[in-house]
C-alpha positions in Angstrom: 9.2 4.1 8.1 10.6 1.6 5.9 11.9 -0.6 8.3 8.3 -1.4 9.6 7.3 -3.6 6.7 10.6 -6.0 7.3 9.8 -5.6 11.5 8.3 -8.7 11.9 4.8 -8.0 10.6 2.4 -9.2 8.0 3.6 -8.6 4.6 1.2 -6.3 2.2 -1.1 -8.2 0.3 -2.0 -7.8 -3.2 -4.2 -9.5 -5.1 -7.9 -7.9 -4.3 -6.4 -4.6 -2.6 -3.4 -3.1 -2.6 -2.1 0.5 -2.7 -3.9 1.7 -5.7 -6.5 3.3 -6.5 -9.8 1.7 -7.3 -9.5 -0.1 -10.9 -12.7 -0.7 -13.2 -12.3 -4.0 -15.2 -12.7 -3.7 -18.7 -15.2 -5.7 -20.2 -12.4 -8.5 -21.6 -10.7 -9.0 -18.0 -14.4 -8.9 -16.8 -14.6 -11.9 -19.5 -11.5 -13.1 -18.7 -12.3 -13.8 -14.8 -15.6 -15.3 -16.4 -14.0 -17.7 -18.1 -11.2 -19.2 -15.5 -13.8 -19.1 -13.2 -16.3 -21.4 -15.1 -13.8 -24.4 -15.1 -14.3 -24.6 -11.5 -17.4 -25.5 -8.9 -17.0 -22.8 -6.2 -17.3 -26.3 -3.7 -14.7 -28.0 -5.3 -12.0 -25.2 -5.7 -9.0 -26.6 -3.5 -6.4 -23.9 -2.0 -3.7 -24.6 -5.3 -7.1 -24.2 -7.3 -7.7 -20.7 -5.9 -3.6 -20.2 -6.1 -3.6 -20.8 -9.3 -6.6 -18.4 -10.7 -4.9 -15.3 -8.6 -1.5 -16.0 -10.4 -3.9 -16.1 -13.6 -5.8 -13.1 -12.5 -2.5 -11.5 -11.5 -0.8 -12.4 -15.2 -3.8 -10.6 -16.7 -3.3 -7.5 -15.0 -6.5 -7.8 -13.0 -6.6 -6.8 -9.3 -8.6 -4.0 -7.4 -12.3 -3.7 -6.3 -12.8 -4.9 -10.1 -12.0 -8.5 -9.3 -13.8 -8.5 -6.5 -16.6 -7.6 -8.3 -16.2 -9.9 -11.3 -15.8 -12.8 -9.1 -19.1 -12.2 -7.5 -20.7 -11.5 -10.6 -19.5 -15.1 -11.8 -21.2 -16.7 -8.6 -18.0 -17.1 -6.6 -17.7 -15.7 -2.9 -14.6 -13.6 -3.4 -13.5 -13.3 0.5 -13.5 -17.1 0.8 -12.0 -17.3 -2.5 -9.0 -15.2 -1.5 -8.8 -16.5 1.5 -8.0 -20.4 0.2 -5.6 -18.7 -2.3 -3.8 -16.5 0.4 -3.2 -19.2 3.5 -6.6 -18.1 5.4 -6.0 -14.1 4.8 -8.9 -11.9 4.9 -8.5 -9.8 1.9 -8.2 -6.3 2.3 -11.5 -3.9 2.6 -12.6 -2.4 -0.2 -12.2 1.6 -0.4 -15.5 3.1 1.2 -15.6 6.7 -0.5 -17.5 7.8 3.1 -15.1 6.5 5.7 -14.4 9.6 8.0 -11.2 10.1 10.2 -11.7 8.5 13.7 -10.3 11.9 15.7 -9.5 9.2 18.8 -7.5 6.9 16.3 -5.5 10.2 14.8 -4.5 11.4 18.2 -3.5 7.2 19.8 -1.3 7.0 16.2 0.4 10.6 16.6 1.3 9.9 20.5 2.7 6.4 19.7 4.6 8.0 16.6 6.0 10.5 19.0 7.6 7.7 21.0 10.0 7.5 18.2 12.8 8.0 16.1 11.1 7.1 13.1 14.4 8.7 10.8 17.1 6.6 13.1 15.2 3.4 13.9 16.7 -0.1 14.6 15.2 -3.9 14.2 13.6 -3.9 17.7 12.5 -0.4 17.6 10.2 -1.3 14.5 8.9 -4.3 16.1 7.6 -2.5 19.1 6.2 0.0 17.2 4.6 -2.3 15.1 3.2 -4.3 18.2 1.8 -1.2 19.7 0.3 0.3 16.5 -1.2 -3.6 16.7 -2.5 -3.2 20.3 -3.7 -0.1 19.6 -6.2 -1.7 16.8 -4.8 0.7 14.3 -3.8 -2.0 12.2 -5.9 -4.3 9.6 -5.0 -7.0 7.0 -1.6 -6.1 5.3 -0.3 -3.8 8.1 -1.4 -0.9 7.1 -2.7 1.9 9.7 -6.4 2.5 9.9 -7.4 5.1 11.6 -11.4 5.8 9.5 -14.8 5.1 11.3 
């Protein structure tokens, strides 16, 4: 399914989620967020402001549920945060260790899967896909399929 992530839809996002596992901070990148965040007044932090402490955060190797964390340990609210650094973008949920699979969800993903080629796909193949996996509400922030309660 490579050529979904091209077709037209919401690029992933990094920064506060991502692919990875969860990631514990260690205390110095704990510090580290501490400290860029302290030059700012969470008020007064303009979009290129918030740009500009992700690319930090980012350059520091920090990212995961960690930073979400350490930003709301330093007083900031980390979804609004985000969202000025990332042109209005919800950031991504954090993992929930007791999300179940939503049986309903499984079975609408598998019978709009099955509409397809998914080996032999063109351009406008992916893009209805990606629409109907959309429609469907089996989508959320960065494209990627949610099918948990």
């Amino acid at each position: 399914m490579n050529g979904i992530q091209g077709a037209g839809g919401p690029p992933p996002m990094g920064g506060m989620g991502g692919m990875r596992g969860p990631q514990q901070l260690s205390e110095e990148q704990k510090q580290t967020v501490q400290d860029l965040l302290e030059e700012y007044e969470e008020e007064e932090i303009t979009t290129e402001d918030a740009k500009e402490l992700f690319e930090a955060f980012k350059e520091a190797g920090i990212r995961g549920p960690g930073l979400r964390e350490a930003i709301e340990e330093a007083g900031f609210n980390a979804d609004e945060l985000f969202s000025k650094a990332h042109d209005g973008q919800k950031p991504p949920a954090p993992p929930s260790g007791g999300r179940q699979v939503n049986s309903a969800s499984l079975q609408s993903l598998q019978s709009i899967l099955e509409q397809y080629d998914l080996e032999n796909m063109d351009q406008e193949q992916a893009n209805q896909l990606y629409s109907q996996l959309n429609q469907a509400g089996l989508l959320r922030a960065g494209g990627m399929i949610d099918i948990t309660t």
